[in-house]
Predicted model as a PDB file, atoms N, CA, C, CB and O in Angstrom, pLDDT in the B-factor column:
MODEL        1                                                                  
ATOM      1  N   UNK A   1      27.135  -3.242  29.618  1.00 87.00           N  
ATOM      2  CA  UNK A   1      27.668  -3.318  28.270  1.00 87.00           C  
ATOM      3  C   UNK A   1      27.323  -4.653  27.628  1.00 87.00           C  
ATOM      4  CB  UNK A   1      29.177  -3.110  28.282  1.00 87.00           C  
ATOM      5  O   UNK A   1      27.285  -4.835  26.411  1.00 87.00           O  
ATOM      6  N   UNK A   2      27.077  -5.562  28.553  1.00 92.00           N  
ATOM      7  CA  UNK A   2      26.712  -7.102  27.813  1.00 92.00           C  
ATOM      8  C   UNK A   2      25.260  -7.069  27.631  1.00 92.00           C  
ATOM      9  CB  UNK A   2      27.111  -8.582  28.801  1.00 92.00           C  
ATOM     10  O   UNK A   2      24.671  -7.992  27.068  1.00 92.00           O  
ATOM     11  N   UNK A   3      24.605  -5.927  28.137  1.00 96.00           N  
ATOM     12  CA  UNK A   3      23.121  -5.973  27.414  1.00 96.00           C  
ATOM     13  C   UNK A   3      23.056  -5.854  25.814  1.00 96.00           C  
ATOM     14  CB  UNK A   3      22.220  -4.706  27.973  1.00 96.00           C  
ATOM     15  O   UNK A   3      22.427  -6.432  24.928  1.00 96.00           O  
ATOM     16  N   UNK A   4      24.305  -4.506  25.889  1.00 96.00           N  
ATOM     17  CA  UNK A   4      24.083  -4.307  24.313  1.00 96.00           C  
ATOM     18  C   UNK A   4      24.737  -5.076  23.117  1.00 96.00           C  
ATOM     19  CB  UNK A   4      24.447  -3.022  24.041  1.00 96.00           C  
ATOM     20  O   UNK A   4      24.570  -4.867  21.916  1.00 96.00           O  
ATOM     21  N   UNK A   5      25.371  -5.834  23.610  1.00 96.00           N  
ATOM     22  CA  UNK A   5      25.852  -7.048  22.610  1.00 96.00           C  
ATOM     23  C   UNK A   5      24.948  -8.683  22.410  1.00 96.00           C  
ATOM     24  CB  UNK A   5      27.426  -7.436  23.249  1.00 96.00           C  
ATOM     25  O   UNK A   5      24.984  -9.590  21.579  1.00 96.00           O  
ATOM     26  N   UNK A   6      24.167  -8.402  23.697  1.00 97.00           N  
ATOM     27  CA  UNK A   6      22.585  -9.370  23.504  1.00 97.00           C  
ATOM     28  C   UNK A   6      21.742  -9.373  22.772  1.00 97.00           C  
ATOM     29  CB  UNK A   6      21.730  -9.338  24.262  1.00 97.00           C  
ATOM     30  O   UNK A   6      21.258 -10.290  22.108  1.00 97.00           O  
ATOM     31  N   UNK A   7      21.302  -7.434  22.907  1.00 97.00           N  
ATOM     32  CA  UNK A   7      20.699  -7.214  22.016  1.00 97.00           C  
ATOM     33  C   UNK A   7      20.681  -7.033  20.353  1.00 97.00           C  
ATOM     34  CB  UNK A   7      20.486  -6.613  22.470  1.00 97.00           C  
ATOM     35  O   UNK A   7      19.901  -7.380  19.467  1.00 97.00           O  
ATOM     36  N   UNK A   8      22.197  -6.165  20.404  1.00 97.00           N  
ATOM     37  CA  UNK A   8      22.162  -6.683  19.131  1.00 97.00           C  
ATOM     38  C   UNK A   8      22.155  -7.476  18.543  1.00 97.00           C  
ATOM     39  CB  UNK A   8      22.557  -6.543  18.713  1.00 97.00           C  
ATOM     40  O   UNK A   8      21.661  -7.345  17.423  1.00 97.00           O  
ATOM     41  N   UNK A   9      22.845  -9.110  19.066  1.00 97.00           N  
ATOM     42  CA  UNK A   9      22.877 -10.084  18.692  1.00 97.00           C  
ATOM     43  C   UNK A   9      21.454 -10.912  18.121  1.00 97.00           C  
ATOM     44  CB  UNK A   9      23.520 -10.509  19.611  1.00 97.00           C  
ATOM     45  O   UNK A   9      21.490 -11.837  17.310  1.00 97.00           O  
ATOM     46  N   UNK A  10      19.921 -10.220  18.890  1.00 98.00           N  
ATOM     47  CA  UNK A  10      18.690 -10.609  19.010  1.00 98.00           C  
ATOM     48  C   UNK A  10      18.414 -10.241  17.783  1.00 98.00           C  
ATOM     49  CB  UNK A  10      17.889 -10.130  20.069  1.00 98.00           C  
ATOM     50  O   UNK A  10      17.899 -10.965  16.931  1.00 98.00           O  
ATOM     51  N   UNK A  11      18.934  -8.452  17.570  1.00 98.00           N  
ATOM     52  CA  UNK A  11      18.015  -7.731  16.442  1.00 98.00           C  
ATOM     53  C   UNK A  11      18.504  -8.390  15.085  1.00 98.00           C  
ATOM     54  CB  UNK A  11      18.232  -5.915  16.387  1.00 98.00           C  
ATOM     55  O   UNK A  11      17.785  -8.448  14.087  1.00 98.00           O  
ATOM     56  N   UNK A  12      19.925  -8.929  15.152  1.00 98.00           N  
ATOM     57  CA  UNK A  12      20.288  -9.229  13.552  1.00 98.00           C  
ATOM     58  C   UNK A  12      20.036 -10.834  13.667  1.00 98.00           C  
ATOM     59  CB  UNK A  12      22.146  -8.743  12.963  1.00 98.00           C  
ATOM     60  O   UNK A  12      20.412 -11.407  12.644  1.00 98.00           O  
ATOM     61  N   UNK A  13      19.618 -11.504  14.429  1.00 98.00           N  
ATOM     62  CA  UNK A  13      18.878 -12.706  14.103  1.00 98.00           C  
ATOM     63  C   UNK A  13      18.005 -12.468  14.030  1.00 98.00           C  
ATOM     64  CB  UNK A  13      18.834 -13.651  14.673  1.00 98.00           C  
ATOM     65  O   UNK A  13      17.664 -13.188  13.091  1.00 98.00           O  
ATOM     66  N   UNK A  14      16.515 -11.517  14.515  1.00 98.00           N  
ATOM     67  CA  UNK A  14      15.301 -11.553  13.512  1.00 98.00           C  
ATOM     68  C   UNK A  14      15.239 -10.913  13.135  1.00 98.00           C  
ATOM     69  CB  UNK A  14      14.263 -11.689  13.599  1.00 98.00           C  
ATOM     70  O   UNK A  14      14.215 -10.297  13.431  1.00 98.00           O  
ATOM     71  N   UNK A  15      16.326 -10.096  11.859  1.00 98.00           N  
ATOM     72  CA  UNK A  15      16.602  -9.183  10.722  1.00 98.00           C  
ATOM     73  C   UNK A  15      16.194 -10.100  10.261  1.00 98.00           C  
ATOM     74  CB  UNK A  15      17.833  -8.514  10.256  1.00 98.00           C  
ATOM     75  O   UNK A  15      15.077 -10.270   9.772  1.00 98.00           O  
ATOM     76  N   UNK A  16      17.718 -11.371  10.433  1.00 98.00           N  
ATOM     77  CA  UNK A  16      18.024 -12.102   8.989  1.00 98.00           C  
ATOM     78  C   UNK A  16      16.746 -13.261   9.025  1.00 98.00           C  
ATOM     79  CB  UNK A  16      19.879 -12.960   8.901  1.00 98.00           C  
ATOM     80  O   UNK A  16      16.484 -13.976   8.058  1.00 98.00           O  
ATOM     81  N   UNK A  17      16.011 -13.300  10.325  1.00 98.00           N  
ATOM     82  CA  UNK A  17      14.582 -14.197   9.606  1.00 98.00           C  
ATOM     83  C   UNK A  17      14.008 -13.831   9.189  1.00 98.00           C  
ATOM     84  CB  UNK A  17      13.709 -14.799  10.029  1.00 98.00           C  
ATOM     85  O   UNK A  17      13.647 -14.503   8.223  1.00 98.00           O  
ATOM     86  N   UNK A  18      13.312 -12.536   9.346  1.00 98.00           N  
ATOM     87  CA  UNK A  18      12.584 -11.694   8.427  1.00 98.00           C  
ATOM     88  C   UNK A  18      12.932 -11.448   6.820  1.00 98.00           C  
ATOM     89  CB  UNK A  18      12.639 -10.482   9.050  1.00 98.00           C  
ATOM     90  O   UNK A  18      12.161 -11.431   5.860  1.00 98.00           O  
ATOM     91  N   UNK A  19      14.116 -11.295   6.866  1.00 98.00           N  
ATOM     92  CA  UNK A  19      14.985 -11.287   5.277  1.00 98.00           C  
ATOM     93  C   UNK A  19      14.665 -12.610   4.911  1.00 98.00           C  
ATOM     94  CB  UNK A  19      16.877 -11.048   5.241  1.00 98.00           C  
ATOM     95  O   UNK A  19      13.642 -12.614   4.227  1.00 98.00           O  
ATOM     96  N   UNK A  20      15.240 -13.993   5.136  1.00 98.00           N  
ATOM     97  CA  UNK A  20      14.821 -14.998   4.906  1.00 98.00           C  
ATOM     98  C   UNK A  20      12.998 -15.000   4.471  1.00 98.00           C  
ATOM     99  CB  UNK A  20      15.314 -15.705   6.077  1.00 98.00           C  
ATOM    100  O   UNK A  20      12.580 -15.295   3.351  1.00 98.00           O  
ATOM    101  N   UNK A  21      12.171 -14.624   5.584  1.00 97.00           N  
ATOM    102  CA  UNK A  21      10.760 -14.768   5.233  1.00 97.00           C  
ATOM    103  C   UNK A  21      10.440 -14.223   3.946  1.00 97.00           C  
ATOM    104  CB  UNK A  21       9.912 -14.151   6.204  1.00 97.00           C  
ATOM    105  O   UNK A  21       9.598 -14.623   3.141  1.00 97.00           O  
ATOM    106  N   UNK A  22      11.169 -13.329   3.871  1.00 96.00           N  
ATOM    107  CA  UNK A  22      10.770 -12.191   2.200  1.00 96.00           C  
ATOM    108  C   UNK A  22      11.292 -12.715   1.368  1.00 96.00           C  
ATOM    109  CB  UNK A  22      11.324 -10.558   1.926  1.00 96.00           C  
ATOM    110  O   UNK A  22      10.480 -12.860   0.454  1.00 96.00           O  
ATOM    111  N   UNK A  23      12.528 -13.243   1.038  1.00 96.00           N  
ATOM    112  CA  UNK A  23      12.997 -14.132   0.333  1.00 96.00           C  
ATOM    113  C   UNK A  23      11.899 -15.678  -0.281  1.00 96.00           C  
ATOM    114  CB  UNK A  23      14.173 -14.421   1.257  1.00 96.00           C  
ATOM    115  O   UNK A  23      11.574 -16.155  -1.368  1.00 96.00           O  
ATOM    116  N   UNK A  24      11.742 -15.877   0.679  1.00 96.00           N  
ATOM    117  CA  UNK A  24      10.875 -17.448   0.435  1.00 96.00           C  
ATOM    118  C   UNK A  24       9.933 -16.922   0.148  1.00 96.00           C  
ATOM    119  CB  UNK A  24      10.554 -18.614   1.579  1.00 96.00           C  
ATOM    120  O   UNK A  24       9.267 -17.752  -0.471  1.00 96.00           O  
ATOM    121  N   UNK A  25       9.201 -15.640   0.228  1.00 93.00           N  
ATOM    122  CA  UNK A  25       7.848 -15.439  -0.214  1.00 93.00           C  
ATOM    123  C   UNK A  25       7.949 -14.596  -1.859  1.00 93.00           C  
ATOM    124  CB  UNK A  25       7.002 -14.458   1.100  1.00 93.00           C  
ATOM    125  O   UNK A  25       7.129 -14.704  -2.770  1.00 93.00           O  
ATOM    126  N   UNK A  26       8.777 -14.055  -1.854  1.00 93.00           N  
ATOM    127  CA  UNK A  26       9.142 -13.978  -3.281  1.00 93.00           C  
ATOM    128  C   UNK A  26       9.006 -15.289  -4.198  1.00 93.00           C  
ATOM    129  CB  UNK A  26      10.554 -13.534  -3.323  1.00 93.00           C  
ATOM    130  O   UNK A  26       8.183 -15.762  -4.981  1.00 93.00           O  
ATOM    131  N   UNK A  27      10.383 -15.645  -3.624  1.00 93.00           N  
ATOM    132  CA  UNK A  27      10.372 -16.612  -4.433  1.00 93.00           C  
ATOM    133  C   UNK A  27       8.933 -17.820  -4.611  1.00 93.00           C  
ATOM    134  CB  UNK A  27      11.613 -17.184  -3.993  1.00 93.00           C  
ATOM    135  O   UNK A  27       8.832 -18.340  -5.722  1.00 93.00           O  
ATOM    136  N   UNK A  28       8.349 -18.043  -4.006  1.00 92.00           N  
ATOM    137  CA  UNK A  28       6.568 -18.546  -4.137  1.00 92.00           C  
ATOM    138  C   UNK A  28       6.244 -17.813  -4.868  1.00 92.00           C  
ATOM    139  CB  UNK A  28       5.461 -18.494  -2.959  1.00 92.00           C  
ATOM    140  O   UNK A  28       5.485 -18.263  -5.726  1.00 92.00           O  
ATOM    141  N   UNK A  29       6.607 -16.307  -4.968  1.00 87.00           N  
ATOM    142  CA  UNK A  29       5.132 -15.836  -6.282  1.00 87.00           C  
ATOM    143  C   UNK A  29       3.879 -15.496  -5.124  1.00 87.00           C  
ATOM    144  CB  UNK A  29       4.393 -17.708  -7.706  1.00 87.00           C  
ATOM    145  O   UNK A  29       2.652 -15.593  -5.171  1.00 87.00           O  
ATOM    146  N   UNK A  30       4.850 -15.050  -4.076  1.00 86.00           N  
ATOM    147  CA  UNK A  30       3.195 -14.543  -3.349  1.00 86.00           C  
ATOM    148  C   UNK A  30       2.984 -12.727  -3.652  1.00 86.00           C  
ATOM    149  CB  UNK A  30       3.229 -14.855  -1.083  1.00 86.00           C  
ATOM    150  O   UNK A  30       1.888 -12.264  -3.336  1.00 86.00           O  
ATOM    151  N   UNK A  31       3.865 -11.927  -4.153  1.00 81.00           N  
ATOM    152  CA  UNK A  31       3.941 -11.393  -4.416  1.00 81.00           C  
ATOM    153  C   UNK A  31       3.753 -10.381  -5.860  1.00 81.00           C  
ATOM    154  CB  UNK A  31       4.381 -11.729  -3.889  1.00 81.00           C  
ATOM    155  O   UNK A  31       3.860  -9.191  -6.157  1.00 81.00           O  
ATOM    156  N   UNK A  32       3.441 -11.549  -6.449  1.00 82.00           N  
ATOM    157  CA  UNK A  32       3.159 -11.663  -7.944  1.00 82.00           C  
ATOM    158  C   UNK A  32       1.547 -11.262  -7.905  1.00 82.00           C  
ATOM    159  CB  UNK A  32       3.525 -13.355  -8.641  1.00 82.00           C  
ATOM    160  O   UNK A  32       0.690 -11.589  -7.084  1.00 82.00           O  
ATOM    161  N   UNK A  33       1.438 -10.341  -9.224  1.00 77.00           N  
ATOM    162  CA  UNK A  33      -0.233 -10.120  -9.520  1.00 77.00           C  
ATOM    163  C   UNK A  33      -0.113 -10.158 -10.585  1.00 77.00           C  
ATOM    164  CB  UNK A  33      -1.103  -8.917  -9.134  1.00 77.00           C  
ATOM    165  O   UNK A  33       0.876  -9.580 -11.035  1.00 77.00           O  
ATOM    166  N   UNK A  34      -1.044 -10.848 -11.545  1.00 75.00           N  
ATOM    167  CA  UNK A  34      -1.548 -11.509 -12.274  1.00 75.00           C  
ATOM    168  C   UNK A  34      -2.380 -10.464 -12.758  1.00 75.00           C  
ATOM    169  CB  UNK A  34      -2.014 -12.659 -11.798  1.00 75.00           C  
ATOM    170  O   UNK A  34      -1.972  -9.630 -13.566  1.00 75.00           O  
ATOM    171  N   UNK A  35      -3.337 -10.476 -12.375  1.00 77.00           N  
ATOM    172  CA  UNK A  35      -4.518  -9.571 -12.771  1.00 77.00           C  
ATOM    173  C   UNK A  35      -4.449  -8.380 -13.012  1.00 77.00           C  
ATOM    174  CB  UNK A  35      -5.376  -9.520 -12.010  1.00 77.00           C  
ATOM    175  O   UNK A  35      -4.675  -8.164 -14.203  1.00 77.00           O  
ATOM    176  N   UNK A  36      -4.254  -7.553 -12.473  1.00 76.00           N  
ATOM    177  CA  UNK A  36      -4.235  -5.790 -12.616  1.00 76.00           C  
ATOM    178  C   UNK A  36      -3.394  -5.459 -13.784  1.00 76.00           C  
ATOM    179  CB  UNK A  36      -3.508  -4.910 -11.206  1.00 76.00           C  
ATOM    180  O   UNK A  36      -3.845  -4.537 -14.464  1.00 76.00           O  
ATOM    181  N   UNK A  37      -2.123  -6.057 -14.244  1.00 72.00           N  
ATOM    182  CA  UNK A  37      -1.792  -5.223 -15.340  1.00 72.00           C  
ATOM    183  C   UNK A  37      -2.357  -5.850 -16.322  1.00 72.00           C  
ATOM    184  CB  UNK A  37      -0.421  -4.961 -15.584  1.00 72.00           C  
ATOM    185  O   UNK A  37      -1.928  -5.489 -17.417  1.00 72.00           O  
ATOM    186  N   UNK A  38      -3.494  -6.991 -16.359  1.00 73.00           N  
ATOM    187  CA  UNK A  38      -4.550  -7.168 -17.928  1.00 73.00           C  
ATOM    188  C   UNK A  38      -5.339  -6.279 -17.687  1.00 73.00           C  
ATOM    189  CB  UNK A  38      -5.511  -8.619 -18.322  1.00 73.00           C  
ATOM    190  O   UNK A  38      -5.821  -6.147 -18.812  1.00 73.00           O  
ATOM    191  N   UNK A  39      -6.043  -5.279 -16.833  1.00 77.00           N  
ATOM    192  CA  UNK A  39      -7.482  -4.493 -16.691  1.00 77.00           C  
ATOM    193  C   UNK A  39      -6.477  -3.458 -17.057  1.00 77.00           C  
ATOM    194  CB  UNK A  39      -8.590  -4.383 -15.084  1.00 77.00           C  
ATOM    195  O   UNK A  39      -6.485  -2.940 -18.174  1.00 77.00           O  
ATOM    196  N   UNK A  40      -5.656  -3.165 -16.183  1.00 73.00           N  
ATOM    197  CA  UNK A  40      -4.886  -1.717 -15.959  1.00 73.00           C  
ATOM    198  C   UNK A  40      -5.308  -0.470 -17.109  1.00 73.00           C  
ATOM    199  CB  UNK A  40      -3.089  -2.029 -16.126  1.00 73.00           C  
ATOM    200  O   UNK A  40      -5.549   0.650 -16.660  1.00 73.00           O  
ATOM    201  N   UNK A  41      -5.365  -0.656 -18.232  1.00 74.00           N  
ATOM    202  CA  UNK A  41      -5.209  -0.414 -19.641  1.00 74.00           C  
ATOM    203  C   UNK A  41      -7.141   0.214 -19.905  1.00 74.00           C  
ATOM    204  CB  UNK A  41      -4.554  -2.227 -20.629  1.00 74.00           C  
ATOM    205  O   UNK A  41      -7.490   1.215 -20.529  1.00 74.00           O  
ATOM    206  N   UNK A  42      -8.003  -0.759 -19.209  1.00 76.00           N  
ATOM    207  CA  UNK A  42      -9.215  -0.468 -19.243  1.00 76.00           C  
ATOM    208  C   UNK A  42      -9.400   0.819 -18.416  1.00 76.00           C  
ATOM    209  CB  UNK A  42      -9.970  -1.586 -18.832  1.00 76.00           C  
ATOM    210  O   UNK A  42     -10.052   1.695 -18.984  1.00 76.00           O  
ATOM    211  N   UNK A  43      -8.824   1.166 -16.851  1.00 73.00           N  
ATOM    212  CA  UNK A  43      -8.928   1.718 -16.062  1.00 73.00           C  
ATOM    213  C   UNK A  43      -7.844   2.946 -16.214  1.00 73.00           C  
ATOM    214  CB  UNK A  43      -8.959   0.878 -15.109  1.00 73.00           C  
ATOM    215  O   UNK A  43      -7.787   3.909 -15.449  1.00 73.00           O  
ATOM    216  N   UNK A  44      -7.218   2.781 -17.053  1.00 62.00           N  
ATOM    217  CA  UNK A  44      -6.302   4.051 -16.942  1.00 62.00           C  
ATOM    218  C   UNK A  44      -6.628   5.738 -17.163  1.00 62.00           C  
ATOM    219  CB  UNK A  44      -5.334   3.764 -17.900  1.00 62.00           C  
ATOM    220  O   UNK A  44      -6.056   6.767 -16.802  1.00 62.00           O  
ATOM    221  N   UNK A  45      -7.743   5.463 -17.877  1.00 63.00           N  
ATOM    222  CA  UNK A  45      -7.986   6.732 -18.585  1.00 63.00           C  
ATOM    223  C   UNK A  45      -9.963   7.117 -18.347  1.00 63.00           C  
ATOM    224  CB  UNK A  45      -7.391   6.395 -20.525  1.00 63.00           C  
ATOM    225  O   UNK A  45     -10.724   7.576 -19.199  1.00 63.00           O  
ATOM    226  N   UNK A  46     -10.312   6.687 -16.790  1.00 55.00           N  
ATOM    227  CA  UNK A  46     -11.307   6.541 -16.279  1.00 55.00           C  
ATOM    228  C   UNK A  46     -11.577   8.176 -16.400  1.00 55.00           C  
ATOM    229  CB  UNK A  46     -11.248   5.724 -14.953  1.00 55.00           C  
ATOM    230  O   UNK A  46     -10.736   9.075 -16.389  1.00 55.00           O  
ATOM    231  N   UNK A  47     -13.027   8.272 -16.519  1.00 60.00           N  
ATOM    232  CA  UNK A  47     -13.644   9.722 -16.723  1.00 60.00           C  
ATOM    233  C   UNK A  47     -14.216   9.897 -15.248  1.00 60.00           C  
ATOM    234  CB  UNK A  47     -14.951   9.852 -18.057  1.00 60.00           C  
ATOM    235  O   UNK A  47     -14.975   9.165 -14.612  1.00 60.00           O  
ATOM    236  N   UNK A  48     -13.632  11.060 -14.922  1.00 62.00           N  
ATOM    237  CA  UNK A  48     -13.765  11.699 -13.764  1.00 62.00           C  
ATOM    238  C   UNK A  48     -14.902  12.565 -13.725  1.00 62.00           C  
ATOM    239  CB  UNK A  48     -12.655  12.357 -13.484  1.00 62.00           C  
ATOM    240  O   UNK A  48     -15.034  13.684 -14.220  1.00 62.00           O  
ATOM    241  N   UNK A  49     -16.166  11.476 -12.674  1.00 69.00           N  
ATOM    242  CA  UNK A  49     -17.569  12.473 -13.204  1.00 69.00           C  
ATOM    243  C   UNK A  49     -17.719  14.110 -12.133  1.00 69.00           C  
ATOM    244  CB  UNK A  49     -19.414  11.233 -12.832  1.00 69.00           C  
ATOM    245  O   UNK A  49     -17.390  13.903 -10.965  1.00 69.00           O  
ATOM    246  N   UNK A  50     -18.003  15.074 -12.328  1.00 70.00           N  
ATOM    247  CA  UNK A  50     -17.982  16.468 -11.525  1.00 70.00           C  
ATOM    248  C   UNK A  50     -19.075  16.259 -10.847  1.00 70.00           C  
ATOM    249  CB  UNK A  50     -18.027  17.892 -12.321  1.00 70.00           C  
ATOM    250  O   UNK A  50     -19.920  15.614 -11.468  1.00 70.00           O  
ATOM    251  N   UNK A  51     -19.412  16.644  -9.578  1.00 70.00           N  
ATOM    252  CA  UNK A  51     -20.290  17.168  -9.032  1.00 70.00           C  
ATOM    253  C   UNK A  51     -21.138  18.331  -9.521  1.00 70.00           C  
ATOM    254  CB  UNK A  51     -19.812  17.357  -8.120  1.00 70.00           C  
ATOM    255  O   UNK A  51     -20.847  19.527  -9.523  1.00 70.00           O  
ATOM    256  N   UNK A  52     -21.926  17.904  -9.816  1.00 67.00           N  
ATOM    257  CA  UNK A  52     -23.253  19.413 -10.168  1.00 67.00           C  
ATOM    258  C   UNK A  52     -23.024  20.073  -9.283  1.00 67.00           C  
ATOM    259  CB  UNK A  52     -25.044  19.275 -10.134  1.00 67.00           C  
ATOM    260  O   UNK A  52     -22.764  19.677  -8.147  1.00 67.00           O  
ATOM    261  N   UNK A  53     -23.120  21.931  -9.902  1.00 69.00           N  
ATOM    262  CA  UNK A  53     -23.122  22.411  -8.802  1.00 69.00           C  
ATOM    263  C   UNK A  53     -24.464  22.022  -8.519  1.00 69.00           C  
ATOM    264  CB  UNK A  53     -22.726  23.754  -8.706  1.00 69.00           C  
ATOM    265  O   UNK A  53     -25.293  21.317  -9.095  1.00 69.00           O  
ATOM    266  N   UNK A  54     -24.423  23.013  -6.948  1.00 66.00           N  
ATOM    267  CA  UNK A  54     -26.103  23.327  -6.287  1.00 66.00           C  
ATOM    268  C   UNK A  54     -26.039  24.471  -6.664  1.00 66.00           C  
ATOM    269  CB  UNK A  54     -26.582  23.231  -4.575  1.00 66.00           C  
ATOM    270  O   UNK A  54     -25.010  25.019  -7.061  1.00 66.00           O  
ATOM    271  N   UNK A  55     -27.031  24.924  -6.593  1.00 66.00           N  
ATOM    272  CA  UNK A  55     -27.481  26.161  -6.740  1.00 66.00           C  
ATOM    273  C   UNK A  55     -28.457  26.125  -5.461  1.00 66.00           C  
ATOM    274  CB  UNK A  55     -28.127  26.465  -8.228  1.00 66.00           C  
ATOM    275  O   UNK A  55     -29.156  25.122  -5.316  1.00 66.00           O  
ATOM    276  N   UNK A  56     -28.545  27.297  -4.418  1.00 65.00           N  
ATOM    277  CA  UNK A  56     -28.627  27.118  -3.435  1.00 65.00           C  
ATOM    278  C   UNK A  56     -29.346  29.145  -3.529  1.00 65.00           C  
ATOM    279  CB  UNK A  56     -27.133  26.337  -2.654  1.00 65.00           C  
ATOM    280  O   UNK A  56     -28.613  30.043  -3.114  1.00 65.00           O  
ATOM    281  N   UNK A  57     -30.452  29.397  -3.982  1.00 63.00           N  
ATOM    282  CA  UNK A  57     -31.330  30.360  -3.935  1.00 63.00           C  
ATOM    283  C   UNK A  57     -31.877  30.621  -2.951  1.00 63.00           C  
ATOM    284  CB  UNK A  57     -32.078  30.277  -4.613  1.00 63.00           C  
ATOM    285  O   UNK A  57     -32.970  30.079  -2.789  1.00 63.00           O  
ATOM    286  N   UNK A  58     -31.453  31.395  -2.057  1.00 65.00           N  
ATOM    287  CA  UNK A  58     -32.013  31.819  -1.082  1.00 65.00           C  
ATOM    288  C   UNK A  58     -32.415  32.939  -0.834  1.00 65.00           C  
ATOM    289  CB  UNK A  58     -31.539  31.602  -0.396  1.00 65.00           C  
ATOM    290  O   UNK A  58     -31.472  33.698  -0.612  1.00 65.00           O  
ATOM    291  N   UNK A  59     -33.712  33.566  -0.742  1.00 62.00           N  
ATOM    292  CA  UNK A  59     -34.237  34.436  -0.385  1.00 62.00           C  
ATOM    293  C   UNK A  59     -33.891  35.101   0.965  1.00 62.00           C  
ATOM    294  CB  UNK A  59     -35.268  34.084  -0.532  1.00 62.00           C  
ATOM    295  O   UNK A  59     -33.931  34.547   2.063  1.00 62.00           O  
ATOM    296  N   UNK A  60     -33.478  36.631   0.652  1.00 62.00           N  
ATOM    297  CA  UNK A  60     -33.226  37.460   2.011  1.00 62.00           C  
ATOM    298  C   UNK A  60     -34.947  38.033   2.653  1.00 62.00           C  
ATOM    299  CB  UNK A  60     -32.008  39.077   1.520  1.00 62.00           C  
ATOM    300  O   UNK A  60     -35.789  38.552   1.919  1.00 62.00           O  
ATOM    301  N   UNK A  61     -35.080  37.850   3.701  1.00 63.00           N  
ATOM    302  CA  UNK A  61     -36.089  38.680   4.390  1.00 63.00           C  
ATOM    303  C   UNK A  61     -36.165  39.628   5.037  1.00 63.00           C  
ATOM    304  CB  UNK A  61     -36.553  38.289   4.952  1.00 63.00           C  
ATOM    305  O   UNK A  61     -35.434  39.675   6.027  1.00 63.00           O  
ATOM    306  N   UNK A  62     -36.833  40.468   4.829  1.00 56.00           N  
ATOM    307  CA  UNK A  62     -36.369  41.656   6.076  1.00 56.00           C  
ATOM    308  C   UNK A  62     -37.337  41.788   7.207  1.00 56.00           C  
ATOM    309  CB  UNK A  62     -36.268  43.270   5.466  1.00 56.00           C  
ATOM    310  O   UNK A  62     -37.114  42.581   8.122  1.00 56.00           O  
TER     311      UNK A  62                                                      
ENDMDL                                                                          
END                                                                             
């Protein structure tokens, strides 16, 4: 029974560093993009080119 009060004790200390890590990386702005919503607007309404068919004529032989 004292395993499982170890362990949990393990998992919610590197919860809360992991929470911490996301926190501090937010807050840096590492998460932040800049770029994509100035193009976004160019790319939104991209023309979707079709494949030609083949045409694929094949002669039967007998």
């Amino acid at each position: 029974m004292s395993v499982i009060y170890i362990l949990l004790t393990i998992s919610i200390i590197v919860a809360i560093g992991f929470f911490i890590a996301f926190i501090l990386a937010v807050k840096s702005g590492q998460f932040d993009d800049s770029y994509t919503p100035s193009v976004r607007m160019l790319f939104e309404d991209e023309l979707v080119k079709e494949k030609p068919k083949s045409t694929n004529k094949t002669t039967k032989t007998n």
